[in-house]
C-alpha positions as CSV (number, residue, x, y, z in Angstrom):
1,X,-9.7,95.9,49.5
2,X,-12.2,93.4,50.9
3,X,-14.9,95.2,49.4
4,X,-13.4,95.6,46.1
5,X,-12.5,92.1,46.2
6,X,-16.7,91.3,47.0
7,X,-18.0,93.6,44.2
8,X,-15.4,92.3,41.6
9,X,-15.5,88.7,42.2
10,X,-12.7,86.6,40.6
11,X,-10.9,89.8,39.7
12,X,-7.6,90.6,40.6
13,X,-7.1,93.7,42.8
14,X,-3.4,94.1,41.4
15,X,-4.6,93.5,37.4
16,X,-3.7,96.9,35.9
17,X,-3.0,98.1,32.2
18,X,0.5,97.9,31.3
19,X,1.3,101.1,28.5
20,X,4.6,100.3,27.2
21,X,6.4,104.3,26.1
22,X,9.0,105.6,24.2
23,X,8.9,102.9,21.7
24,X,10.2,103.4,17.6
25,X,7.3,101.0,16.1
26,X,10.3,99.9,14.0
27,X,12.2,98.8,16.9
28,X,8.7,97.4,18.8
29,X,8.6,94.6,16.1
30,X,10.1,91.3,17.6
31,X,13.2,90.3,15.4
32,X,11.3,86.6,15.5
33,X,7.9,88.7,14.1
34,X,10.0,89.9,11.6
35,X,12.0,86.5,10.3
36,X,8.8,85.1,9.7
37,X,7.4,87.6,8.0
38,X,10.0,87.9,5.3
39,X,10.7,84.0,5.1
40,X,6.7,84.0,3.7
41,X,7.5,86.7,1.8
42,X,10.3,85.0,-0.1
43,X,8.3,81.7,0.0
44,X,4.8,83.1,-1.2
45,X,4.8,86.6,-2.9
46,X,8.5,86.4,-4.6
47,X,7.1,88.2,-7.5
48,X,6.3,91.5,-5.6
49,X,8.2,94.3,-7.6
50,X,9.8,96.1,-4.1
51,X,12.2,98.8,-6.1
52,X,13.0,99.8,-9.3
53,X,17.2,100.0,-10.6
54,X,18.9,102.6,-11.8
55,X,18.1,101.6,-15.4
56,X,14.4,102.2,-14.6
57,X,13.9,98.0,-14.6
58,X,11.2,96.6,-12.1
59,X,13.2,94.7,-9.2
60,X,11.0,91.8,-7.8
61,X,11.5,90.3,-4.0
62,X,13.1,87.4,-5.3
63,X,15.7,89.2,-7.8
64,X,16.1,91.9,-4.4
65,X,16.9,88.2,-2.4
66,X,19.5,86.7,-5.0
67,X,21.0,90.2,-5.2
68,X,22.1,90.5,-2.0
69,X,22.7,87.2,-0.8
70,X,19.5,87.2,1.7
71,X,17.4,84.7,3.2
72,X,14.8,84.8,6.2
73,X,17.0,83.2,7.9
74,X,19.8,86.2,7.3
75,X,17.6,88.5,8.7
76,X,18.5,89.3,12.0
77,X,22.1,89.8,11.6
78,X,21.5,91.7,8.4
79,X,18.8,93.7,10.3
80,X,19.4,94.4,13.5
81,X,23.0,94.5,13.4
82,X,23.3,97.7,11.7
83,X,23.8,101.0,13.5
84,X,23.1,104.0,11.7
85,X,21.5,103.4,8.5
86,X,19.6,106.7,7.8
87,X,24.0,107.6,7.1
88,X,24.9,104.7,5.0
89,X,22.2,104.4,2.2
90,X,24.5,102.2,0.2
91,X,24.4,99.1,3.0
92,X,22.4,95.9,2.3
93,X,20.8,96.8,5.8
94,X,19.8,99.5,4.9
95,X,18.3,99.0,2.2
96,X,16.6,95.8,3.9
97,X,15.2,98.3,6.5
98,X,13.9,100.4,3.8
99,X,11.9,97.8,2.2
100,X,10.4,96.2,5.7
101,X,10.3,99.0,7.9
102,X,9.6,102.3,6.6
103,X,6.6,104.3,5.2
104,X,8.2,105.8,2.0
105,X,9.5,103.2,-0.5
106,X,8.5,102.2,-4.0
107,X,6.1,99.9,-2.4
108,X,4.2,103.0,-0.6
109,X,5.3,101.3,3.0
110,X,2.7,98.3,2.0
111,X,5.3,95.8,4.2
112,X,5.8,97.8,6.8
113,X,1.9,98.3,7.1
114,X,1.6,94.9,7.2
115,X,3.9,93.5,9.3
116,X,2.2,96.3,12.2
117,X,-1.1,95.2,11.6
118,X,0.2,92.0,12.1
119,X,1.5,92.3,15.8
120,X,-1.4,95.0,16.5
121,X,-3.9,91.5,16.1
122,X,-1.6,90.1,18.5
123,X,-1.8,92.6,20.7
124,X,-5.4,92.8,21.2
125,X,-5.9,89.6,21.6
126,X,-4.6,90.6,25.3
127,X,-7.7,92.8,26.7
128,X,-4.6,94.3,29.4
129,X,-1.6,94.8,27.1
130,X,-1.3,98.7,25.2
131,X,1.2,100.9,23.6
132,X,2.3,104.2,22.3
133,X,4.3,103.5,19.2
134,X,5.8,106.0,17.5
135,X,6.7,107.0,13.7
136,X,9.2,109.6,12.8
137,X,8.9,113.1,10.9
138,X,12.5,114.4,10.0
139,X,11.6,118.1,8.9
140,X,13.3,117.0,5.4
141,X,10.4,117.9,3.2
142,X,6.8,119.9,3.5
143,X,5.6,116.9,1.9
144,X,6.8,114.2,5.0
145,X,3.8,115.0,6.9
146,X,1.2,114.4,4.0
147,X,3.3,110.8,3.3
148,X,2.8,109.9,6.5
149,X,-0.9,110.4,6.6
150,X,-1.5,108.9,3.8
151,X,0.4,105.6,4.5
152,X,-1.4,105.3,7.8
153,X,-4.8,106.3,6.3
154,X,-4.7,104.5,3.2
155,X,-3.1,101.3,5.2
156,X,-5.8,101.2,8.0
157,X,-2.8,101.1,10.6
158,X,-4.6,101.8,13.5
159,X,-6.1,100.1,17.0
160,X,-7.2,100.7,20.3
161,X,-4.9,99.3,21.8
162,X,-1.9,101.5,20.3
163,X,-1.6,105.1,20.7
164,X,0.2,106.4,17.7
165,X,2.7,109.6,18.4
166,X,5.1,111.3,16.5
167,X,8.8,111.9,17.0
168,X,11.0,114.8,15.3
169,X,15.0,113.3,15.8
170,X,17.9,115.6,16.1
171,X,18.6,116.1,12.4
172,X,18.7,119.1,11.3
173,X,22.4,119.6,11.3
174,X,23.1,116.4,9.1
175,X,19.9,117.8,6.6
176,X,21.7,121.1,6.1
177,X,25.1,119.3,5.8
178,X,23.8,117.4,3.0
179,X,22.2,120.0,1.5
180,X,18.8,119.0,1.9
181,X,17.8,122.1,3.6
182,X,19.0,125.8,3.9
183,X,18.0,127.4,6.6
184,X,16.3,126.2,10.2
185,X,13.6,128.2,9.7
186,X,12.6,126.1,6.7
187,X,13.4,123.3,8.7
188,X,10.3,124.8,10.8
189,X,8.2,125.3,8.2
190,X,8.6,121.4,7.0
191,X,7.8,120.6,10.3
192,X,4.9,122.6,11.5
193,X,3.2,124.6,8.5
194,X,1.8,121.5,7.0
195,X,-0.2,120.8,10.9
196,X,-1.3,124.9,11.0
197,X,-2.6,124.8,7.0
198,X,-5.1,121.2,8.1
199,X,-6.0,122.5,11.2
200,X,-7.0,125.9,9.6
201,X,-9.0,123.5,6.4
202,X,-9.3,120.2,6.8
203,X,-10.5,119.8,3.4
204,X,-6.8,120.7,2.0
205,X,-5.6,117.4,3.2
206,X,-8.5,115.3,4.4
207,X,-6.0,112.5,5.3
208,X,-4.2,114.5,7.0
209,X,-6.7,116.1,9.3
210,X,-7.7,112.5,9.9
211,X,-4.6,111.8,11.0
């Protein structure tokens, strides 16, 4: 330890990298991270179209807001609150969720990609703090792979100091109950074929392989 201590100088012998696991990147974003983030939203970029209604009419941020009754400072109840929202697609929170945190909305995930570059600055500003975030693949579609990619590609949502990996959830039986696959083997081939077909030619999906 002396030694160490001599060679190092001002260092500290117990310093060490701190790699924080097992984390949904949707769930690593602070609830105050995410407050703010919408509040300048509302305040600043109210015109964003973020869906489009039934009737095929463009929904901006600010029609989405007096729709539902939400403000930045409604957020974290409305957010967080929620349990299962993947099962009720009809909720406010849900579709609240939908528009901040996830990858495949009308917007192309363009909020969620933000608000992660967002804390990934803030992360490296810390030399000693890392993580290994992780984004979801469900198996529902060939196509969720190739989404994903793209989104993360086309976003730049990468540093150094994050490790990105990938989870598959335990949903296969409520994709087949709801019709959205047939068999498990296709649930499989969503999952895996897409990885053999890049890895085989990168140039069918150069986002992909990049990925």
């Amino acid at each position: 330890v002396e030694d160490f201590c001599d060679t190092e100088d001002h260092r500290d012998f117990y310093q060490t990298y701190k790699v924080d696991v097992h984390v949904h990147m949707a769930a690593g974003v602070p609830a105050k991270s995410l407050a703010e983030f919408y509040a300048e939203k509302i305040r600043l970029h109210g015109d964003d179209i973020v869906e489009i209604s039934d009737d095929g009419n463009p929904i901006t941020l600010a029609e989405f807001v007096e729709d539902h009754g939400l403000t930045g400072v409604d957020l974290d109840a409305q957010l967080l609150h929620g349990s299962n929202f993947q099962r009720d697609t009809a909720s406010t929170n849900a579709k609240l969720r939908s528009l901040l945190l996830h990858t495949d909305n009308y917007m192309g995930g363009r909020y969620y990609a933000e608000i992660i570059k967002q804390e990934f600055t803030n992360m490296e500003k810390d030399a000693f703090k890392f993580s290994e975030n992780r984004l979801t693949v469900s198996g529902k579609r060939p196509q969720d792979w190739e989404k994903l990619a793209q989104w993360c590609v086309s976003h730049g949502v990468q540093s150094l100091h994050n490790k990105w990996t990938v989870q598959i959830p335990e949903s296969y039986g409520y994709l087949r109950t709801k019709g959205y696959l047939r068999s498990f083997e296709e649930f499989l081939a969503n999952l895996f074929l897409p990885l053999w077909e890049v890895s085989i030619d990168p140039n069918k999906n150069y986002q992909l392989a990049h990925f």
